[in-house]
PDB file of N, CA, C and O in Angstrom:
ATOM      1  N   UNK A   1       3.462  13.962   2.832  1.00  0.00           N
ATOM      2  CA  UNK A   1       2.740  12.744   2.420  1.00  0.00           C
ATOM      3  C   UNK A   1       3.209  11.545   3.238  1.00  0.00           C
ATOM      4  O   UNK A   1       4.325  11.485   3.754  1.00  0.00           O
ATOM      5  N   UNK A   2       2.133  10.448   3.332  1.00  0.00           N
ATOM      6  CA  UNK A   2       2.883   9.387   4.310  1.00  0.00           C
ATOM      7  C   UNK A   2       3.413   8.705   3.221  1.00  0.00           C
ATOM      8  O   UNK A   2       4.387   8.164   3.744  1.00  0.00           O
ATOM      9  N   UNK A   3       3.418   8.381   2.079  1.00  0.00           N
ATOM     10  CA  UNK A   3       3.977   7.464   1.164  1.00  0.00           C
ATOM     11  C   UNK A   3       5.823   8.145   1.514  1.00  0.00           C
ATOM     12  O   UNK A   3       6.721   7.332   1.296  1.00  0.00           O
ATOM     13  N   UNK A   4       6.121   9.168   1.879  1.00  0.00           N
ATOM     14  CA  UNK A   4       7.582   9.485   2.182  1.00  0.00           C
ATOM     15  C   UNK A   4       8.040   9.217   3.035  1.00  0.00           C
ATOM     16  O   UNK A   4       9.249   8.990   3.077  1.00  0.00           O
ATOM     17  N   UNK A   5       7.065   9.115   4.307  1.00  0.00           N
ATOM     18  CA  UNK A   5       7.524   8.468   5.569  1.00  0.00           C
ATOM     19  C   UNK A   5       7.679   7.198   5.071  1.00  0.00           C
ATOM     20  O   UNK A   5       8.883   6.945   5.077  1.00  0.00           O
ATOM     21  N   UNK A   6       6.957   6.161   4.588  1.00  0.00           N
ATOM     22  CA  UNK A   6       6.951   5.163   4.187  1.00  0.00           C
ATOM     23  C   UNK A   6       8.596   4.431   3.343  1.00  0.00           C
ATOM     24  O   UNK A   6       9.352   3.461   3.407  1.00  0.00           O
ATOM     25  N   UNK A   7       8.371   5.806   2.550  1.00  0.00           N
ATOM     26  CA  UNK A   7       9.357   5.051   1.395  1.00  0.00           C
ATOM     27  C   UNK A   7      11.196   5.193   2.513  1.00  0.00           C
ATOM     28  O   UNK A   7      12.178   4.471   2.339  1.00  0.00           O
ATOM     29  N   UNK A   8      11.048   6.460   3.659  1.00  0.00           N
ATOM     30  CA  UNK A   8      11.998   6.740   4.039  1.00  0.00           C
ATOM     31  C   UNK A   8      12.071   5.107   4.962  1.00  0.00           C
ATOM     32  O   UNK A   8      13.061   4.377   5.000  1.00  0.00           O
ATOM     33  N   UNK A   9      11.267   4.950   5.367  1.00  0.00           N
ATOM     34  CA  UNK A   9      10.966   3.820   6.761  1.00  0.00           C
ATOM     35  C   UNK A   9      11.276   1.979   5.914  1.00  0.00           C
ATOM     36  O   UNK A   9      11.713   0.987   6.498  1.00  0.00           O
ATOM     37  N   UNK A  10      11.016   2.046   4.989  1.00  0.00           N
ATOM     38  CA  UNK A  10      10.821   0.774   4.402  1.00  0.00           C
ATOM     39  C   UNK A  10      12.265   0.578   3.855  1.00  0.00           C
ATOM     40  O   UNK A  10      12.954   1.596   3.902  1.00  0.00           O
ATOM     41  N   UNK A  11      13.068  -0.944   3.160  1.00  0.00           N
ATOM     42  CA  UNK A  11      13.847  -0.707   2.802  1.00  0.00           C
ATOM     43  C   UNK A  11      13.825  -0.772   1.252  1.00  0.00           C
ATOM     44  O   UNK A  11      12.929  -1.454   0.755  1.00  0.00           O
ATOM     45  N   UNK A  12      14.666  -0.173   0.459  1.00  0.00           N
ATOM     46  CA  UNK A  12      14.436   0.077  -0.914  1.00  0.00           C
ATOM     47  C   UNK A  12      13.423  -0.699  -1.691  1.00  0.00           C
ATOM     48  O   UNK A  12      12.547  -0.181  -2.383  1.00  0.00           O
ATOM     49  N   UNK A  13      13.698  -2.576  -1.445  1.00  0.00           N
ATOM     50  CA  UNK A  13      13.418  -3.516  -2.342  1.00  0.00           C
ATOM     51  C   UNK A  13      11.812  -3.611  -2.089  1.00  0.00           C
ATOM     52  O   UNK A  13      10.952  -3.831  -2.942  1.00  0.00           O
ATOM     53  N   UNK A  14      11.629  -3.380  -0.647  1.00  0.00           N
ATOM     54  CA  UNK A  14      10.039  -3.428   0.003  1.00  0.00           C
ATOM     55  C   UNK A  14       9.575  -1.821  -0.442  1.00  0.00           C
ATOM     56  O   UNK A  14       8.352  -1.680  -0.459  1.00  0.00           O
ATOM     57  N   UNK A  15      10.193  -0.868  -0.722  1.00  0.00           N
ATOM     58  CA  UNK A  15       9.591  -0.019  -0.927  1.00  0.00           C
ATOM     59  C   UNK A  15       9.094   0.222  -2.847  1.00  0.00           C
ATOM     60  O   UNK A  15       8.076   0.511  -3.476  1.00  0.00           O
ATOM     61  N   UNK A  16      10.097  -0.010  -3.053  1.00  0.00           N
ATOM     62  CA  UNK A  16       9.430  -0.361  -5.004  1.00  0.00           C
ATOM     63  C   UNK A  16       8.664  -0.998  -5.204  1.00  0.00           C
ATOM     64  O   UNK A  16       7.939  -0.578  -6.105  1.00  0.00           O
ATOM     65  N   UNK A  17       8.193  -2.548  -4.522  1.00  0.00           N
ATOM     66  CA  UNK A  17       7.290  -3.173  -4.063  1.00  0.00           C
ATOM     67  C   UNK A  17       6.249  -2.623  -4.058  1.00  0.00           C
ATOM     68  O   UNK A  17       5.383  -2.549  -4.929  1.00  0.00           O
ATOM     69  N   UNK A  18       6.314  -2.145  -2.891  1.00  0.00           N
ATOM     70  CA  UNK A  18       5.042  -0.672  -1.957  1.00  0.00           C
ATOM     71  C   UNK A  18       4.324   0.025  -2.929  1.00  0.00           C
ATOM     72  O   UNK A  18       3.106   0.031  -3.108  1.00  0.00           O
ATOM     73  N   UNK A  19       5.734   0.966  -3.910  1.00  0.00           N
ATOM     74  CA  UNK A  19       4.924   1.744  -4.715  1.00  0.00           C
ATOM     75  C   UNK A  19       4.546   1.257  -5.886  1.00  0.00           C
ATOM     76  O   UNK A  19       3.583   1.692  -6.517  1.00  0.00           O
ATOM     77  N   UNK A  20       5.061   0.601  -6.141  1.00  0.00           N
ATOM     78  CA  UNK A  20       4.920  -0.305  -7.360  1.00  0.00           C
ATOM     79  C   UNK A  20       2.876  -1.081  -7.254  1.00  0.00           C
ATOM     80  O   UNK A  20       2.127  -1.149  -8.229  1.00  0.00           O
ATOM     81  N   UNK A  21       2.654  -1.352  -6.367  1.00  0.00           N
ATOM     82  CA  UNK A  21       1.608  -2.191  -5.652  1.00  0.00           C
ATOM     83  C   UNK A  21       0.387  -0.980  -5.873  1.00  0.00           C
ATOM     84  O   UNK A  21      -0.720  -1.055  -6.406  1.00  0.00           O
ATOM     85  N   UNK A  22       1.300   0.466  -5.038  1.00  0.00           N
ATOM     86  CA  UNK A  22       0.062   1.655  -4.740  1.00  0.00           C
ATOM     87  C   UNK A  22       0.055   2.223  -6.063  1.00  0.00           C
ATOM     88  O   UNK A  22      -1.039   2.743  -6.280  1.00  0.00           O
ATOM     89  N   UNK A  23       1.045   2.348  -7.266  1.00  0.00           N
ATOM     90  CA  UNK A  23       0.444   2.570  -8.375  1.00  0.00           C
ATOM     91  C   UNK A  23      -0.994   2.078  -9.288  1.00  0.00           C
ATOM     92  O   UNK A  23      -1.964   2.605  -9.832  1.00  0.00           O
ATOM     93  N   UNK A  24      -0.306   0.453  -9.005  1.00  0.00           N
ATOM     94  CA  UNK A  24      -1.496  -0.269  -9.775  1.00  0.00           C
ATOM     95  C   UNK A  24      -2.745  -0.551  -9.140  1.00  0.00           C
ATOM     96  O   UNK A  24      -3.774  -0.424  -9.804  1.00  0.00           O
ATOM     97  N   UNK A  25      -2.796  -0.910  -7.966  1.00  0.00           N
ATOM     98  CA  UNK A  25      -3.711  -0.473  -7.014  1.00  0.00           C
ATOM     99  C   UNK A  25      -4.042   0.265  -5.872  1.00  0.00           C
ATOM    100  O   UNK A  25      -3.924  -0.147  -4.718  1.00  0.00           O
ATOM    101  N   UNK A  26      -4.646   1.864  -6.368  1.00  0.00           N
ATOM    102  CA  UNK A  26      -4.394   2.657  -5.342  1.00  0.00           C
ATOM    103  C   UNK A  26      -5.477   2.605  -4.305  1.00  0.00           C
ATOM    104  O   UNK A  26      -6.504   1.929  -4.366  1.00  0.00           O
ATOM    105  N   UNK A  27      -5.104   3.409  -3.353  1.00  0.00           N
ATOM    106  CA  UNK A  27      -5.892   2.765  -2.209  1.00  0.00           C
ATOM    107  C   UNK A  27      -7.297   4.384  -2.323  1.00  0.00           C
ATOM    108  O   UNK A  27      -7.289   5.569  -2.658  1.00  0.00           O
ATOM    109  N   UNK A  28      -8.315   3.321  -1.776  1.00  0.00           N
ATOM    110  CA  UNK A  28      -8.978   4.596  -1.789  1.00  0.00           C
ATOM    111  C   UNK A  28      -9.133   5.486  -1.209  1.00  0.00           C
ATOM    112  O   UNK A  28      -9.831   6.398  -1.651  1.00  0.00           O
TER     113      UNK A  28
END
């Protein structure tokens, strides 16, 4: 999945952010 590249690539605080963001609004 790219959300793992992502979460590996980003740093923690931007990445809870990230998913936090793609939970509530997921992309289509």
């Amino acid at each position: 999945m790219v959300l793992h590249i992502n979460l590996k690539s980003m740093p923690t605080s931007q990445t809870w952010s990230y998913s936090k963001s793609n939970i509530e609004n997921p992309m289509p």
